[in-house]
BAFINU-403700 format. One line per 3 residues: number of its first residue (from 1); their letters; for each residue x, y, z of C-alpha. Coordinates in nm, 2 decimals, decimal comma, padded with zeros to 4 digits. Example, Ala and Ser with C-alpha at 12.3 -4.5 7.8 and 13.67 -1.06 7.14 Angstrom:
1) AS) 01,23 -00,45 00,78 ~ 01,37 -00,11 00,71
***
This chain:
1) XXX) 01,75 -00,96 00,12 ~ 01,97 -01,27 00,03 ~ 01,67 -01,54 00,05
4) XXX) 01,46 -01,25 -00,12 ~ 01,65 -01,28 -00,44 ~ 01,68 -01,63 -00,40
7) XXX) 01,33 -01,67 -00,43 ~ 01,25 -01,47 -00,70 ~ 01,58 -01,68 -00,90
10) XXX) 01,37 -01,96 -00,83 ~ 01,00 -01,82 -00,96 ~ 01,19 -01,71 -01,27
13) XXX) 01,40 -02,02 -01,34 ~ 01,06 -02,20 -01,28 ~ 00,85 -02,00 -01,49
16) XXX) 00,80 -02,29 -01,78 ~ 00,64 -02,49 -01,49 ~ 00,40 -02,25 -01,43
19) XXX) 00,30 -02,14 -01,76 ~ 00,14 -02,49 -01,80 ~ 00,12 -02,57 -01,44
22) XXX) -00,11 -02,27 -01,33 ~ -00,30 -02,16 -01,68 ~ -00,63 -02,34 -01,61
25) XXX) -00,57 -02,29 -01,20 ~ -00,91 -02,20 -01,02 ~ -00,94 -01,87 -00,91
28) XXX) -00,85 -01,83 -00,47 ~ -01,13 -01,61 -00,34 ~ -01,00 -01,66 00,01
31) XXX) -00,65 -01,64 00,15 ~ -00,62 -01,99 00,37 ~ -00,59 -01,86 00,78
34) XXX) -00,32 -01,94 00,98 ~ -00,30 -02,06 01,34 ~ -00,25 -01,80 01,55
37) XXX) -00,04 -02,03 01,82 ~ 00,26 -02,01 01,68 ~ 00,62 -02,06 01,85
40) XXX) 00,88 -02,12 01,58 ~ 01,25 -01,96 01,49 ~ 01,29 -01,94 01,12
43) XXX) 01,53 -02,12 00,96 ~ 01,83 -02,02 00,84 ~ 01,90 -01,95 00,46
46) XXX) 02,08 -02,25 00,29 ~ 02,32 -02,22 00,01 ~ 02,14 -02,41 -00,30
49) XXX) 02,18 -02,83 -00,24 ~ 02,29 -03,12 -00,42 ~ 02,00 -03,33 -00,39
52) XXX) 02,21 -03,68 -00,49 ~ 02,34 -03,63 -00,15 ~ 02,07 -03,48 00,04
55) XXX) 01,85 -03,81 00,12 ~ 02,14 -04,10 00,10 ~ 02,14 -04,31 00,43
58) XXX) 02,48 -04,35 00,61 ~ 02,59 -04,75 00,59 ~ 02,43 -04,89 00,94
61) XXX) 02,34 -05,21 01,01 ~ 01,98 -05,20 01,19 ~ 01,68 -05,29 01,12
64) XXX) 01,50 -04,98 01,25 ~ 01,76 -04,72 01,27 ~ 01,88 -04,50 00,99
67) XXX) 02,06 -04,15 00,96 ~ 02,14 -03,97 00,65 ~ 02,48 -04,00 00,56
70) XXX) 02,55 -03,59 00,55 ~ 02,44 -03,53 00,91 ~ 02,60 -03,88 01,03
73) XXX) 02,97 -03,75 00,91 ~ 03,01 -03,54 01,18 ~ 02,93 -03,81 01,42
76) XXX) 03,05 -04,12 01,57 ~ 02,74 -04,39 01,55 ~ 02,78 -04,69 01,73
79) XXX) 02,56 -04,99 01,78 ~ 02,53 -05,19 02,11 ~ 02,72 -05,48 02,13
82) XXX) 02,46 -05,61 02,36 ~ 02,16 -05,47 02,27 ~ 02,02 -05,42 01,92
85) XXX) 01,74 -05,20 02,01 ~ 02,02 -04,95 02,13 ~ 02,28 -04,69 01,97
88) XXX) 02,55 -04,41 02,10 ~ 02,59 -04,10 01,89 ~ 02,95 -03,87 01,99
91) XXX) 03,05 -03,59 01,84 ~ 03,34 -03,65 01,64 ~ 03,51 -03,35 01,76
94) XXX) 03,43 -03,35 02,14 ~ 03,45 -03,06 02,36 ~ 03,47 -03,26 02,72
97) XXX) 03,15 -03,11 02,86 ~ 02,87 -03,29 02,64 ~ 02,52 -03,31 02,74
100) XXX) 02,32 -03,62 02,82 ~ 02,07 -03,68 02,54 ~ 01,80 -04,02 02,54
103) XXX) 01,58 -04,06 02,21 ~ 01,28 -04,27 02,28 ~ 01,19 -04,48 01,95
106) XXX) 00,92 -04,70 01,93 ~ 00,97 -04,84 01,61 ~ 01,12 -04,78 01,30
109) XXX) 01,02 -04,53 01,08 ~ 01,13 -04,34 00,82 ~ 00,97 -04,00 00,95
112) XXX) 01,23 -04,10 01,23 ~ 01,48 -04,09 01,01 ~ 01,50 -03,75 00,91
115) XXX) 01,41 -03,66 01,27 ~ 01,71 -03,77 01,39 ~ 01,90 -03,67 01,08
118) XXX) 01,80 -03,28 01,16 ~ 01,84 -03,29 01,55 ~ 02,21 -03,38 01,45
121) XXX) 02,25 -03,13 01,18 ~ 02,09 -02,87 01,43 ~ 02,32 -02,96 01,73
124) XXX) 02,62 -02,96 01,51 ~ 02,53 -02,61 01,34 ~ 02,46 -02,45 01,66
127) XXX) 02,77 -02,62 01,79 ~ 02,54 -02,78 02,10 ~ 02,83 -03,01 02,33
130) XXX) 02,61 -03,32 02,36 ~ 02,60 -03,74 02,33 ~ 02,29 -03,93 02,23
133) XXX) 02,18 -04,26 02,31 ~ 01,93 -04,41 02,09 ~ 01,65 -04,68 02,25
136) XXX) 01,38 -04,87 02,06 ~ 01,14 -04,98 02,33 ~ 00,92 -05,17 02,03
139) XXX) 00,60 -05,04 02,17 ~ 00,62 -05,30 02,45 ~ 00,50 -05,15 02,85
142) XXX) 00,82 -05,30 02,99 ~ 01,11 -05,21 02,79 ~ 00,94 -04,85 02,79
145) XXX) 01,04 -04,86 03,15 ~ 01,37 -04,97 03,11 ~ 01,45 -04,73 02,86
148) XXX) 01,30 -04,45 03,11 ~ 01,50 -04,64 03,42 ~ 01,83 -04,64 03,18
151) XXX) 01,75 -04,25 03,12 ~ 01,76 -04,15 03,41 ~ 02,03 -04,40 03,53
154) XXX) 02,26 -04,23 03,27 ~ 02,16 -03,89 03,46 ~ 02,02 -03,79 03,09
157) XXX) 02,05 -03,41 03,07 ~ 01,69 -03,46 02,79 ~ 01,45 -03,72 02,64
160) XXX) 01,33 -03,62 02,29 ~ 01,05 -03,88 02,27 ~ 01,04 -03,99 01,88
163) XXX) 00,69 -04,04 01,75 ~ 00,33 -04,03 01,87 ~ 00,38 -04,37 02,05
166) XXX) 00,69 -04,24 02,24 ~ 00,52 -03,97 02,36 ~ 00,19 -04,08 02,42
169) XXX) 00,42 -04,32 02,71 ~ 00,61 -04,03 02,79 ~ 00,30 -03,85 02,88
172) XXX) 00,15 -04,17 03,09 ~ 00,47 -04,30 03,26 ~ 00,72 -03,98 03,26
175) XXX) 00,49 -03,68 03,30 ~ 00,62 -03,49 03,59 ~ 00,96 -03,65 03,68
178) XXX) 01,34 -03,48 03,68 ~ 01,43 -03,50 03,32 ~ 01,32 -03,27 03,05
181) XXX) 01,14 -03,40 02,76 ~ 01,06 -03,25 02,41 ~ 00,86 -03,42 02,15
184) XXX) 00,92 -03,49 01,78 ~ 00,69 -03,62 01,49 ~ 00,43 -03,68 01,75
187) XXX) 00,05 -03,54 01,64 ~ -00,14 -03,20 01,83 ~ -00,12 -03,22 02,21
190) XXX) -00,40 -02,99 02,22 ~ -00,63 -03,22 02,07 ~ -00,51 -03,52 02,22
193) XXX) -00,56 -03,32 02,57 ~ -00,21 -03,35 02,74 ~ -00,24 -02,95 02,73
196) XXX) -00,49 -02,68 02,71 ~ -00,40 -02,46 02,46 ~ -00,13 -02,36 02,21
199) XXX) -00,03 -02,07 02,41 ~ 00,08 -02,20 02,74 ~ 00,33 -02,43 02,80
202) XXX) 00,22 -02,77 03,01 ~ 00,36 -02,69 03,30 ~ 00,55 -03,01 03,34
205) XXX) 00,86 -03,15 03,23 ~ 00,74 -03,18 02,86 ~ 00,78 -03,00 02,58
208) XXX) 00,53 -02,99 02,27 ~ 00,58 -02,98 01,90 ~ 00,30 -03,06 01,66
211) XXX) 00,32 -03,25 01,33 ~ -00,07 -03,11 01,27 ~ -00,21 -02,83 01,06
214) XXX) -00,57 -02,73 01,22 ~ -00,88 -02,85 00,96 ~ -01,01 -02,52 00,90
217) XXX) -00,63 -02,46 00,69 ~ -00,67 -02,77 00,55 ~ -00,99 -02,71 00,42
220) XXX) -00,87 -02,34 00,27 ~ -00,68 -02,49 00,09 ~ -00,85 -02,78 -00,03
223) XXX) -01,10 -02,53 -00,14 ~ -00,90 -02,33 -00,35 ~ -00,74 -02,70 -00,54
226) XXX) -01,11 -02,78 -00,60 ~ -01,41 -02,52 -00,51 ~ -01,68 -02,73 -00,59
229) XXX) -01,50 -03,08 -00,37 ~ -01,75 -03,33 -00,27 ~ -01,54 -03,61 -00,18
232) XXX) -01,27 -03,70 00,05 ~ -01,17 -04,05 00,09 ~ -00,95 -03,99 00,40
235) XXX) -00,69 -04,29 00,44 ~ -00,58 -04,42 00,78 ~ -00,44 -04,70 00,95
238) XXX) -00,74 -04,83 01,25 ~ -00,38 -04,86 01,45 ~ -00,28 -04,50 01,45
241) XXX) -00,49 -04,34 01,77 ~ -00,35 -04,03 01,70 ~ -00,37 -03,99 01,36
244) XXX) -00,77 -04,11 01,40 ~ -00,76 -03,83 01,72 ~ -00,62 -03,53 01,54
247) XXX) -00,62 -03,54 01,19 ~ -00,94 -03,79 01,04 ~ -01,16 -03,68 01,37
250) XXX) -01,14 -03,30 01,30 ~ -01,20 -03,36 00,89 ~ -01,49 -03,54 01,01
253) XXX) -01,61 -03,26 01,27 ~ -01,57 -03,01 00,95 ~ -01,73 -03,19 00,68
256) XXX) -02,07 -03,08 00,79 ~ -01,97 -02,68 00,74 ~ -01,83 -02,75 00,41
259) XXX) -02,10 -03,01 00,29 ~ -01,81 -03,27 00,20 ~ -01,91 -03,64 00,20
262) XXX) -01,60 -03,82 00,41 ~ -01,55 -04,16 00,27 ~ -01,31 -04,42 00,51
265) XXX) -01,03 -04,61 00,36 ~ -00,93 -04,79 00,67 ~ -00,62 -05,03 00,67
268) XXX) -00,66 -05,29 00,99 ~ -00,39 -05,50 00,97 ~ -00,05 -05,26 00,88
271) XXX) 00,13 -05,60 00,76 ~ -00,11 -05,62 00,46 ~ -00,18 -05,22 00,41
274) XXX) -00,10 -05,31 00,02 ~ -00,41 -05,57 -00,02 ~ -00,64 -05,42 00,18
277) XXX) -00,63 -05,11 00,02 ~ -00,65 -05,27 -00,33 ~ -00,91 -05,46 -00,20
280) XXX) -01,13 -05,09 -00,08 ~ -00,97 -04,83 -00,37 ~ -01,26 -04,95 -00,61
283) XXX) -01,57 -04,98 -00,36 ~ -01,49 -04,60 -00,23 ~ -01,43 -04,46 -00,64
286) XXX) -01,82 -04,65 -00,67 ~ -01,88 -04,48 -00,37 ~ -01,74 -04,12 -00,50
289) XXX) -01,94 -04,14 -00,85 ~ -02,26 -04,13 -00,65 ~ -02,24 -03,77 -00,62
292) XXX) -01,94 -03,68 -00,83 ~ -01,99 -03,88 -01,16 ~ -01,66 -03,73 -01,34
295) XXX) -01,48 -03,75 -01,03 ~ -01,36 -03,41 -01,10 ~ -01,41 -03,28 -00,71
298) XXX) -01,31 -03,61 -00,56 ~ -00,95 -03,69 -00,38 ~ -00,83 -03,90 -00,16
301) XXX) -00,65 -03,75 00,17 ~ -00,36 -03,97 00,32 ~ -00,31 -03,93 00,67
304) XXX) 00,01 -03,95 00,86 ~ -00,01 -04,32 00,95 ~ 00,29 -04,48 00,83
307) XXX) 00,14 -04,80 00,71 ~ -00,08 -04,62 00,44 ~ 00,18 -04,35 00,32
310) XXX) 00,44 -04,63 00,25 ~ 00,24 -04,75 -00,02 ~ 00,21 -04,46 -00,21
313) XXX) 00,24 -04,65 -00,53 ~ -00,03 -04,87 -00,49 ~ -00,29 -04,59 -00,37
316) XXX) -00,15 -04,38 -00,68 ~ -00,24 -04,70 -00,94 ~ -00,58 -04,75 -00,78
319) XXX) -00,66 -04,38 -00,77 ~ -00,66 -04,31 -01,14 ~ -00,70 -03,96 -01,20
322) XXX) -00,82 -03,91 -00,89 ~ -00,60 -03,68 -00,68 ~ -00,39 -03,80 -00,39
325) XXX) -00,30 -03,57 -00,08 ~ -00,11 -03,61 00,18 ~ -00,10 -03,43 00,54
328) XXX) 00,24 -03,58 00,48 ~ 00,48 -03,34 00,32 ~ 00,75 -03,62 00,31
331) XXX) 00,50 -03,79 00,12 ~ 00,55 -03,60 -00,17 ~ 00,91 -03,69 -00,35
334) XXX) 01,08 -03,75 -00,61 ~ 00,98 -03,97 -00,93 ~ 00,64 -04,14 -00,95
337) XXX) 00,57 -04,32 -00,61 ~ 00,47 -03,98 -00,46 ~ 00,13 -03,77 -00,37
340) XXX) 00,08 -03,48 -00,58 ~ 00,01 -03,28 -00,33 ~ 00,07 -03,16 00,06
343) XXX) -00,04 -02,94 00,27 ~ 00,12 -03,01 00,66 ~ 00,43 -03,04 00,84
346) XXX) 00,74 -03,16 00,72 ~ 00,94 -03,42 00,95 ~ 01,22 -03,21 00,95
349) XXX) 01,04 -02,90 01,01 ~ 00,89 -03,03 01,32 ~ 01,22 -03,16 01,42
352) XXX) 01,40 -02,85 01,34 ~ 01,10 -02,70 01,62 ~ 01,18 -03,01 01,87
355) XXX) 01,58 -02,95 01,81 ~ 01,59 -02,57 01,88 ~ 01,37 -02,65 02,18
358) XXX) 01,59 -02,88 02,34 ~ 01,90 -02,71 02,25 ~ 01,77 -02,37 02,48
361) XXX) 01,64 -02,64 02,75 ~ 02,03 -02,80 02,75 ~ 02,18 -02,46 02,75
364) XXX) 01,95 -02,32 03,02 ~ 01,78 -02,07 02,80 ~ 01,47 -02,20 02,88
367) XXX) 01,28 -02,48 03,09 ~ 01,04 -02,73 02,88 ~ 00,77 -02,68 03,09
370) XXX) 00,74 -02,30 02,97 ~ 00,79 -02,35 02,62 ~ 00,46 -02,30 02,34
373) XXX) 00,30 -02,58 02,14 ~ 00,60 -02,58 01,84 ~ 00,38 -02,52 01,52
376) XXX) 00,50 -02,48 01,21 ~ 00,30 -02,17 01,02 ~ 00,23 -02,19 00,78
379) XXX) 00,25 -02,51 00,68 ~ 00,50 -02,67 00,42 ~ 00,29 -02,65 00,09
382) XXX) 00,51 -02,98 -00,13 ~ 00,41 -03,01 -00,47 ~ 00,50 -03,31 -00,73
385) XXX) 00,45 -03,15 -01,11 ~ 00,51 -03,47 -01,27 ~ 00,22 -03,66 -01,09
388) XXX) 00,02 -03,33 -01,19 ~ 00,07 -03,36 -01,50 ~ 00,00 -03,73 -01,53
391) XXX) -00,40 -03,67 -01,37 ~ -00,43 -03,36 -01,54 ~ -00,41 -03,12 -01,19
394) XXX) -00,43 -02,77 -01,23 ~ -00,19 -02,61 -00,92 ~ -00,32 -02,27 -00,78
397) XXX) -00,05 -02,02 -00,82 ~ -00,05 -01,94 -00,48 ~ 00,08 -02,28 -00,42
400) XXX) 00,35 -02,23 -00,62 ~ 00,45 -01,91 -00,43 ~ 00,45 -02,06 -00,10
403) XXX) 00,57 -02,42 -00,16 ~ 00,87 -02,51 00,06 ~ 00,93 -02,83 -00,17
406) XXX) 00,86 -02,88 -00,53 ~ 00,95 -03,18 -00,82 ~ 00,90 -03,06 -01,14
409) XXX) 00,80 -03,25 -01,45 ~ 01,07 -03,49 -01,43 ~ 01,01 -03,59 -01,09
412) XXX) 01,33 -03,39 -01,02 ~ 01,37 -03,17 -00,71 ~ 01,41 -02,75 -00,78
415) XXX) 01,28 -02,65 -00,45 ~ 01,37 -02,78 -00,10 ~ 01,31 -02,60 00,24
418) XXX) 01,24 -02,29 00,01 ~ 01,59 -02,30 -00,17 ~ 01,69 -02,35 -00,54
421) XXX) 01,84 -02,69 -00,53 ~ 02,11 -02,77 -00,81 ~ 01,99 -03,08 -01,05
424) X) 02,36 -03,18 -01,17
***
């Protein structure tokens, strides 16, 4: 009833937004499907945030490991006098009977970031005794083994394995052995084949979340935005297997149902992502006139590869009026240097998913091997107003309704994890 009211506080408080926002929306003649695997606790209601506080990074001297400062206050962080790929998180109120937790980085990230920041927050809510140890293994075959080794030396209790990398070496080097492992910001197992299905758990000693939406609610969506779309210019990085696997793969498979021309913006060296897509943005536009001359039922699609979605700003000054998605909530933000749009899964949704599962692994309520696919339904719908505004983008009401994250025409936040957020 509570997060009811809330809601409706929020459609009313936002109602200037939509007057403009949603006048000239196209009409949805279908209501987008949802995946019917589904295995995912709802969150709990939040009071309404202070978003000045919300994203700040706690003061720690690494060059690939961050935590936000709120969840980092209830812990003890400490870096490795030895080691710099290595960190110890305690709780800063222990109980004497903490679990063993390993993270498994292979780089940093900022989708790690908030990862990490919610399997704290998560622990520490649901009061979970445990100790983390942090290890960057830097994509290398050898230090992933170490880190493993040094896992199981430590007699971890879990591994959550942090990003598709992490657990695509889980899955190769770890699959089967003594300690539980649960995934986090890693792409569809399904699709990448480590399981069968969404309904049945691997079996194994792993765990499966999934940071992927399926194509056909993609596309429901992306029908409603812009009935009459011809274009996609789907935006990759040629390093991300996964996100070539399960996310531009599938749009390709469906393109041929939905007569949709897919146009490749492929970045091949991630170190120079910013010049090689200013070097492609105007070819694919050329491209995109062929059969859309206004451009009016173009966009271009980013996927979850890191190297693109960081520059945001440049794809957003090369794209004109051209729409910019993201399968990237976190994409979408505050200010300018966002998408405008996103339909997918949050980072900290999926982590919330990874967190819950390993806390019932560590607490015995249940074993990984058991456990669904972790989907998120339906997805996080994010929505930046102020970039609307600037190409002239219509939202569909429905949007609205749903979103779990919206900016308005500021570039302000009003919406976060479905819950009025305070502007001071």
């Amino acid at each position: 009833m509570i997060k009811t009211l809330n809601r409706f506080m929020i459609v009313i408080t936002a109602l200037a937004i939509l007057i403009t926002a949603c006048s000239a929306a196209p009409t949805a003649t279908t209501s987008a499907p949802v995946p019917t695997a589904v295995a995912v606790s709802p969150k709990p209601t939040a009071a309404p945030s202070d978003p000045s506080t919300s994203s700040a990074l706690a003061p720690i001297k690494s060059d690939w490991f961050a935590v936000y400062a709120k969840a980092a206050a209830n812990w003890n962080i400490t870096a490795d006098a030895g080691d710099v790929n290595k960190f110890t998180i305690t709780p800063k109120t222990p109980s004497g009977n903490e679990k063993k937790v390993f993270v498994l980085y292979p780089r940093k990230s900022s989708a790690y970031d908030t990862a990490i920041s919610t399997i704290l927050d998560v622990f520490y809510n649901k009061k979970v005794p445990a100790t983390f140890t942090i290890v960057n293994f830097d994509r290398k075959n050898d230090k992933g083994l170490a880190a493993l080794g040094l896992a199981e030396s430590l007699k971890s209790d879990l591994i959550f394995s942090m990003g598709s990398e992490s657990t695509d070496f889980v899955y190769l080097n770890y699959k089967g052995k003594s300690i539980p492992v649960v995934t986090i910001c890693s792409k569809d197992p399904v699709l990448l084949n480590y399981v069968k299905d969404y309904n049945t758990g691997s079996g194994t000693n792993i765990a499966f979340t999934s940071l992927n939406v399926p194509v056909e609610v993609q596309m429901a969506y992306l029908k409603q935005l812009r009935p009459n779309l011809r274009n996609i210019a789907v935006m990759f990085a040629d390093s991300n297997t996964s996100s070539k696997e399960t996310q531009v793969k599938p749009l390709k498979d469906a393109s041929s149902v939905y007569k949709i021309n897919v146009i490749d913006v492929v970045v091949l060296q991630d170190a120079k992502a910013k010049q090689e897509l200013e070097a492609a943005m105007p070819g694919v536009i050329d491209e995109m006139k062929k059969t859309d001359p206004s451009l009016q039922d173009s966009i271009f699609w980013i996927t979850g590869s890191t190297p693109v979605f960081n520059e945001i700003a440049t794809i957003n000054a090369m794209a004109g009026k051209i729409p910019v998605l993201s399968v990237v909530p976190d994409v979408v933000k505050e200010g300018d240097a966002s998408a405008v749009l996103s339909i997918g899964v949050s980072f900290e949704s999926n982590a919330y998913i990874g967190a819950l599962y390993g806390s019932d692994i560590l607490l015995g309520v249940a074993k990984a091997g058991d456990l669904k696919v972790g989907v998120v339904s339906p997805p996080d719908i994010a929505i930046n107003f102020k970039r609307a505004k600037a190409i002239d983008l219509k939202i569909p009401f429905s949007f609205f309704e749903s979103a779990s994250f919206i900016y308005n025409y500021d570039g302000k936040t009003v919406r976060k994890g479905g819950e009025e957020v305070r502007q001071p």
